[in-house]
C-alpha positions as CSV (number, residue, x, y, z in Angstrom):
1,X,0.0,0.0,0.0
2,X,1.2,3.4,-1.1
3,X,2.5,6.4,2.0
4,X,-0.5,8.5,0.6
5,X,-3.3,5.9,0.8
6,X,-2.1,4.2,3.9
7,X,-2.1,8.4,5.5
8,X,-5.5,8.8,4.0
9,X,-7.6,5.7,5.9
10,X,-5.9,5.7,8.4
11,X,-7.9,6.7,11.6
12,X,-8.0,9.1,14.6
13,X,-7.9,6.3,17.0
14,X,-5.0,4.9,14.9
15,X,-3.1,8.2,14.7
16,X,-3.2,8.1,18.6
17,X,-2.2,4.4,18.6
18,X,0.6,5.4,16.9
19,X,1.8,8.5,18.2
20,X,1.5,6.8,21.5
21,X,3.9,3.8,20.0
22,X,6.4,6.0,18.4
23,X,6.4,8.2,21.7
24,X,7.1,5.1,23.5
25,X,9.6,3.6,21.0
26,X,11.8,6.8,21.6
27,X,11.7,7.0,25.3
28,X,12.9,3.4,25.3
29,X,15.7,4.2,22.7
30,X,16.6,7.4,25.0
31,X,16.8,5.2,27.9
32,X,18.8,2.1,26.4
33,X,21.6,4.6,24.3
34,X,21.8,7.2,27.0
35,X,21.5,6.0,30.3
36,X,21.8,1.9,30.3
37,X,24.7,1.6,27.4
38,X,27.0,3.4,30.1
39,X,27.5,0.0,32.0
40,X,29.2,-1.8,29.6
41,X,31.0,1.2,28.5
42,X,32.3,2.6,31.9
43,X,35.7,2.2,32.6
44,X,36.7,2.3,36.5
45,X,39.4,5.5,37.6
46,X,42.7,4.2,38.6
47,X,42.8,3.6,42.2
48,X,45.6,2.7,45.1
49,X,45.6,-0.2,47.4
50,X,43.5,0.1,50.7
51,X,44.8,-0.9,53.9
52,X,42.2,1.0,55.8
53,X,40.7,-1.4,58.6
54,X,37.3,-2.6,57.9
55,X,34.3,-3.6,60.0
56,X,32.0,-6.0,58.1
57,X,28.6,-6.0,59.0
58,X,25.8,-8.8,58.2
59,X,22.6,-9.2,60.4
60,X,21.0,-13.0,61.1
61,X,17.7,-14.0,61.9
62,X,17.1,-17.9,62.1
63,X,20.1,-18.5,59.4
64,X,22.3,-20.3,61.2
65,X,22.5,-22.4,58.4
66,X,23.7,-19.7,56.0
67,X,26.0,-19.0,58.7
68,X,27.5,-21.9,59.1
69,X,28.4,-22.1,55.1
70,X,29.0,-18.5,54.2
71,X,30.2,-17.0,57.0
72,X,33.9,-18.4,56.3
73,X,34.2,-17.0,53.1
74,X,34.1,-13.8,54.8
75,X,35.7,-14.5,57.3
76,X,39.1,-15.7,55.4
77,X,38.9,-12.5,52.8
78,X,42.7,-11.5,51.9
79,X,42.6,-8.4,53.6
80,X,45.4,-6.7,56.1
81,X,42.9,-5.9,59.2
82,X,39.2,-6.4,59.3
83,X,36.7,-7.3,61.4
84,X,33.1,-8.9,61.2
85,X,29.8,-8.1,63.3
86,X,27.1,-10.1,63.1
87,X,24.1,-8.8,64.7
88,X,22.0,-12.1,66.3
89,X,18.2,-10.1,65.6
90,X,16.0,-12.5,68.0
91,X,16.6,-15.8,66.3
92,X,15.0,-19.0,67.7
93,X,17.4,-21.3,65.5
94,X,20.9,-22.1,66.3
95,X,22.1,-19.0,65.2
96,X,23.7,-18.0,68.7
97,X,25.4,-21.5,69.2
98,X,26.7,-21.1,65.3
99,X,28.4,-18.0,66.1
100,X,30.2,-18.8,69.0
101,X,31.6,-22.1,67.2
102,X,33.0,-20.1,64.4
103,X,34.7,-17.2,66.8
104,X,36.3,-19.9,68.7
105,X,38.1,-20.6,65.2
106,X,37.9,-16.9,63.9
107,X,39.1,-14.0,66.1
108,X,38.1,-11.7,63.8
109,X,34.7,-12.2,64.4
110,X,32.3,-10.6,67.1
111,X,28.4,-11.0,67.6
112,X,26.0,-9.2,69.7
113,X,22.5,-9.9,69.7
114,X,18.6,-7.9,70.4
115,X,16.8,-9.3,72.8
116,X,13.4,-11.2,71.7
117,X,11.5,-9.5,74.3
118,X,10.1,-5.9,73.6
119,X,8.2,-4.2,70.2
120,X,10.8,-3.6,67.6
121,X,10.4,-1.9,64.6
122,X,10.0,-3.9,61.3
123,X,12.3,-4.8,59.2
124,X,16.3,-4.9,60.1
125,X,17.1,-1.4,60.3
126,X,17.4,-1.6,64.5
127,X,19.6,-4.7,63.6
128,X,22.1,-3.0,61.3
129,X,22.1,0.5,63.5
130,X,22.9,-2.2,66.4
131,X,25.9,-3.6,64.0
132,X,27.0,0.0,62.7
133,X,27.5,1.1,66.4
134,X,29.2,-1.9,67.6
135,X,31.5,-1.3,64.6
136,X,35.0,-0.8,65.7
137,X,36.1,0.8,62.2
138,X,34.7,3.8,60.4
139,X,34.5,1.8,57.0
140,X,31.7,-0.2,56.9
141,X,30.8,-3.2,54.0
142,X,27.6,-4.7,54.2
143,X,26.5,-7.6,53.0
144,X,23.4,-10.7,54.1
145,X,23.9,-13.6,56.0
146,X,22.5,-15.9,52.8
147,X,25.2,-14.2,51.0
148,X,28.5,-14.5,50.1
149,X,31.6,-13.4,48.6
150,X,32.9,-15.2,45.2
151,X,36.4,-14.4,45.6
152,X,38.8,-13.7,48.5
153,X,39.5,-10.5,46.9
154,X,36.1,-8.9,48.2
155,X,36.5,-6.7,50.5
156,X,40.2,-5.1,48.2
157,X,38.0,-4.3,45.5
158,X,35.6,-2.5,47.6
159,X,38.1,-0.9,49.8
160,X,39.8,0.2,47.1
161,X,37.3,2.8,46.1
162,X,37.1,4.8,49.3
163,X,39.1,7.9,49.5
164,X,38.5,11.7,51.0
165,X,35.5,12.2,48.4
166,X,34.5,8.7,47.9
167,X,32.1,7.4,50.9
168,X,29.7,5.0,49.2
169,X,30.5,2.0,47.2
170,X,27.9,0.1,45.3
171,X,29.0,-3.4,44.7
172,X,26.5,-6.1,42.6
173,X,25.0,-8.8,44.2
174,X,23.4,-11.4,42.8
175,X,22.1,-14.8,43.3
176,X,23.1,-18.4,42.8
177,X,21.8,-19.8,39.6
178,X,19.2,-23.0,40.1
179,X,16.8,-24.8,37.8
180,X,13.0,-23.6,37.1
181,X,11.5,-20.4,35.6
182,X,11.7,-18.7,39.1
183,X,14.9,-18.6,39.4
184,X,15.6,-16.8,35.8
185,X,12.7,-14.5,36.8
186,X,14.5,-13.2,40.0
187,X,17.9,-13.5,38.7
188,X,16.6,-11.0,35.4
189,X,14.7,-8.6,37.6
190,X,17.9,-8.7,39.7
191,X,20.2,-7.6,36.9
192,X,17.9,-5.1,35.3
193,X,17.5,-3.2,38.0
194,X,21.2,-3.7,38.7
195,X,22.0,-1.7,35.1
196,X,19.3,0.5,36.1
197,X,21.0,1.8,39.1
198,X,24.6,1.3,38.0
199,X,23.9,3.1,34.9
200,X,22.5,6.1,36.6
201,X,25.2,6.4,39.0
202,X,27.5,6.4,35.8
203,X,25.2,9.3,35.1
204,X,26.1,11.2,38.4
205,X,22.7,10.3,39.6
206,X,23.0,7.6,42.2
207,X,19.7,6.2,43.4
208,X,20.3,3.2,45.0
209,X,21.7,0.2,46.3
210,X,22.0,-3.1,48.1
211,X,22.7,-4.1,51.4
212,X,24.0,-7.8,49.6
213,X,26.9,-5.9,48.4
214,X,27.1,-2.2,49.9
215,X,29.6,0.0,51.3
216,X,30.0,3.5,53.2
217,X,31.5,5.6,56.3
218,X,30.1,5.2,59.3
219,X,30.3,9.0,59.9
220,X,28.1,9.0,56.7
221,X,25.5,6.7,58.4
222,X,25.7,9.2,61.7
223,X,25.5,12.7,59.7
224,X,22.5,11.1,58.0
225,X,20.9,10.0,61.7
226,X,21.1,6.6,60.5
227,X,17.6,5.4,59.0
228,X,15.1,8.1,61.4
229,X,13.1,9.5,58.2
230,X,12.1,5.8,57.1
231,X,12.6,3.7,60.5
232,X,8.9,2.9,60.4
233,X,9.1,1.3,56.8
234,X,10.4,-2.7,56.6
235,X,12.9,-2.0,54.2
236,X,15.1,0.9,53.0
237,X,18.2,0.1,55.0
238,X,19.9,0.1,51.6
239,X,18.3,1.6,48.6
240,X,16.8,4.7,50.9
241,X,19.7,5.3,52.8
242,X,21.3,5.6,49.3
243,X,18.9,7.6,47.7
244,X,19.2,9.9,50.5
245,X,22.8,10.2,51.1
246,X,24.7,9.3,47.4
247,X,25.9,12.4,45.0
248,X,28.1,12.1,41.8
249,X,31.2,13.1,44.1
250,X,30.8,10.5,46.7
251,X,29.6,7.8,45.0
252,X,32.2,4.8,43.1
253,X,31.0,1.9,41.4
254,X,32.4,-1.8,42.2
255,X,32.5,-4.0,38.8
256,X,34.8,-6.4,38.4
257,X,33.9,-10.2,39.0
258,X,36.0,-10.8,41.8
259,X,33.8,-8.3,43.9
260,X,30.2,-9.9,43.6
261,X,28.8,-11.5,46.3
262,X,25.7,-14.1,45.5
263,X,22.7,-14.7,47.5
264,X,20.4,-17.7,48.2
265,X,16.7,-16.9,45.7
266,X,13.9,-17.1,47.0
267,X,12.1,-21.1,46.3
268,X,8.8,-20.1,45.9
269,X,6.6,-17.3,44.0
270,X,4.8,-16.5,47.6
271,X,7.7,-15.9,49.1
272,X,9.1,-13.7,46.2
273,X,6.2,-11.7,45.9
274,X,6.5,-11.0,49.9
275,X,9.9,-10.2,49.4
276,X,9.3,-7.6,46.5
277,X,6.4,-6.3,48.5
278,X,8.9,-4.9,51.3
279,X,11.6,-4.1,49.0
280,X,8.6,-2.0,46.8
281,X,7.3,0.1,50.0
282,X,10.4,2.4,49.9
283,X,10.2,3.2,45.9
284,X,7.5,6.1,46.9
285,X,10.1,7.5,49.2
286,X,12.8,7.9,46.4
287,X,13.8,11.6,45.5
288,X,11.5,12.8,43.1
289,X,13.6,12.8,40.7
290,X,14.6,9.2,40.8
291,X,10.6,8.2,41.3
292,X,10.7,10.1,37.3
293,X,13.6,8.3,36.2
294,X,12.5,5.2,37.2
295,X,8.9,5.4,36.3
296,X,9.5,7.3,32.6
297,X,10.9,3.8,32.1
298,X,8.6,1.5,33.4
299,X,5.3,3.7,31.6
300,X,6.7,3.7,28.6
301,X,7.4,0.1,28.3
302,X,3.8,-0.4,28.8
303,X,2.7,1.6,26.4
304,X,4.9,0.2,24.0
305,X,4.1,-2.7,24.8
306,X,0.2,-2.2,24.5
307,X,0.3,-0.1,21.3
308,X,2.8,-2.8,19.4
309,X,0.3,-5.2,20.2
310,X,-2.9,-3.1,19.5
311,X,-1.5,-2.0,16.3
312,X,-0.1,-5.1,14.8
313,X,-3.5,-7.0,15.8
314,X,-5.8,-4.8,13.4
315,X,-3.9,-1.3,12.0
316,X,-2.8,-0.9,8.2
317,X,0.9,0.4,9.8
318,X,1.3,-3.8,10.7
319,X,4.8,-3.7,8.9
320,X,6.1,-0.4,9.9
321,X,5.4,-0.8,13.5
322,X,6.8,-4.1,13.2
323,X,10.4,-2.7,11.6
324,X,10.4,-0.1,14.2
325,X,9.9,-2.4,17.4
326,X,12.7,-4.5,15.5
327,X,15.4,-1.6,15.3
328,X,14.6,-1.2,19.6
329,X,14.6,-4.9,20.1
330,X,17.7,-5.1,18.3
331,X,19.5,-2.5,20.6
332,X,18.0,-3.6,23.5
333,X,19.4,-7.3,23.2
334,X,22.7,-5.7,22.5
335,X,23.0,-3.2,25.3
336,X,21.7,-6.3,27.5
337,X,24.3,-8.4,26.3
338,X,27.4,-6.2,27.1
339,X,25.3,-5.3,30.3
340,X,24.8,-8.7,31.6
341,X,28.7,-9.5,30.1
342,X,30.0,-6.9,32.8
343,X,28.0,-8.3,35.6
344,X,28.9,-11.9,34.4
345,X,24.9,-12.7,33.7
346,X,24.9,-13.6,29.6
347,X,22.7,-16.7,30.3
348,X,20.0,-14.4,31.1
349,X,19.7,-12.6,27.7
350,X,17.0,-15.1,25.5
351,X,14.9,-14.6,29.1
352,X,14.7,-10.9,28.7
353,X,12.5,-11.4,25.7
354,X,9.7,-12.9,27.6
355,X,10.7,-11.4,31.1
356,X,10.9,-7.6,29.4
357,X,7.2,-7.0,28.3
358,X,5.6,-9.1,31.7
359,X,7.9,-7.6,34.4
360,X,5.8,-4.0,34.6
361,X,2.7,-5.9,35.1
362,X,4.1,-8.3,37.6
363,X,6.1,-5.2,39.4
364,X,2.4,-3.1,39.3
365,X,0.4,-5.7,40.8
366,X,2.6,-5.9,43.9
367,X,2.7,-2.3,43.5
368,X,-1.2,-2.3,44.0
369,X,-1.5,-5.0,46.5
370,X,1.0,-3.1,48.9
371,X,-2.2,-0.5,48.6
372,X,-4.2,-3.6,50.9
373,X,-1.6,-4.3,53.0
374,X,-1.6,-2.8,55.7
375,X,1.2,-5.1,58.1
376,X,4.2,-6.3,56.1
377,X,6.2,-9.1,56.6
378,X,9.3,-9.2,58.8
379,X,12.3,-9.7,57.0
380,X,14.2,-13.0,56.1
């Protein structure tokens, strides 16, 4: 069909259809060439060797069987002088006879503990301020106690980046790689938001982080008054405190393989959902302008989404549409794949193309069901 015909029948509600597409189509482009290529393009300053003593930091609630595995591989980083805390947050598992075993073998490690009696508030933040004050050091790395380091080299990498200016380090943790769609389905929405927030700290916009694999000052955590605007929420000891303390000048970025630490995913969908219903509470307390950056991604995907489908199911412009999706879904797989090369998660790309268009929907429908909850679940 010839430009000028296809022009004239086409219809208003199409015309809207496909400004709304196009729209969409550029927004995603914006966001893919301008903000997430940055990852695999970033190359890390030069930086000296650390041998600043470090306090490492983990809280434990009925993991005594994490403990018991991953606690060692922190324990015997190849660093000068460190020490871990491990805060015991009112477990009823083992957790308390765990940790005296291992400091028996490991003077490096100390544990304190909160008592099971009294109201505490949710969440682990009263936990970690417990653990950042019982901190012997002023650098602090943070990490869970289902996680662990994949190389000895840890906490050098992370260490490496602090410095008079730099006071927050934002490392990448992932999790360990199982069978099933569950597991891909975490592990993606792990590493997108990972070149989400990487990227726009590349950008000099810092939003976030993680507490898997997360490091500051303590004077940092102090000037801030610790976690008092967001104490009441059951998560935020991470991303918020981020969001609320990270610039372009004191923020560095932690890359390299060596430096990721993995985490245990969650085994069922229930427990997931639980879990990103917590982590979702503190989005609406992001800076405004992260809440925009963030969301002018996640809108527009919809909408392109909804249009592509709308407009190849019934609208003259089939084959057009159709060419244009191609050119984004072309970029997008290559700005995933160098993403996911740099965090060492290429199995993930073919995933992406059925994870990409159903994530929004899954993310807004916890979104919504946080609107009917009205008690959240403690943390794991």
């Amino acid at each position: 069909m010839e430009i000028e015909t296809l022009v004239r029948t086409t219809s208003h509600g199409e015309w809207i259809l496909l400004s709304l597409f196009f729209i969409a189509f550029l927004v995603q482009m914006l966001y893919y060439l301008l903000v997430y290529l940055r990852l695999p393009l970033y190359r890390a300053p030069s930086r000296k060797k650390s041998t600043r003593p470090l306090s490492v930091v983990i809280c434990a609630r009925n993991e005594a069987e994490y403990l018991e595995h991953f606690l060692p591989a922190v324990l015997e980083q190849d660093y000068p002088e460190f020490e871990v805390v491990v805060v015991n947050d009112r477990s009823t598992d083992r957790t308390e006879e765990v940790l005296a075993l291992l400091a028996e073998k490991y003077p490096g490690l100390r544990f304190t503990g909160i008592p099971t009696s009294g109201k505490h508030a949710p969440g682990k933040k009263l936990a970690l301020t417990v653990g950042i004050k019982s901190a012997r050091h002023d650098h602090l790395v943070l990490t869970d106690a289902d996680c662990y380091p994949v190389s000895d080299q840890w906490l050098k990498r992370m260490a490496s980046h602090f410095s008079r200016k730099r006071k927050i380090v934002l490392g990448y943790g992932g999790y360990e790689r199982k069978k099933g769609l569950l597991n891909l389905l975490i592990r993606y929405e792990t590493v997108f938001t990972a070149i989400q927030y990487f990227s726009f700290a590349i950008k000099g916009k810092p939003y976030m982080g993680v507490g898997r694999n997360l490091a500051y000052e303590k004077e940092l955590f102090f000037e801030n008054r610790g976690f008092a605007r967001h104490y009441h929420l059951a998560s935020g000891d991470d991303d918020l405190f981020v969001n609320e303390t990270a610039t372009e000048e004191n923020t560095a970025l932690e890359l390299t393989p060596e430096a990721r630490t993995l985490s245990v995913p969650e085994s069922s969908i229930v427990s997931w959902i639980k879990q990103k219903q917590r982590h979702l509470t503190a989005g609406g307390h992001y800076r405004t302008g992260s809440r925009i950056n963030i969301g002018g991604e996640l809108i527009s995907r919809v909408f392109l989404y909804a249009s592509f489908i709308i407009l190849c199911a019934g609208s003259t412009w089939r084959w057009p549409v159709i060419a244009v999706f191609g050119v984004l879904l072309i970029t997008r797989l290559i700005v995933f794949k160098l993403g996911m090369d740099r965090l060492s998660e290429s199995d993930l790309l073919l995933p992406s193309l059925l994870f990409d268009p159903i994530m929004p929907l899954i993310l807004g429908g916890i979104w919504i069901s946080n609107i009917f909850v009205t008690r959240y679940q403690p943390w794991n």
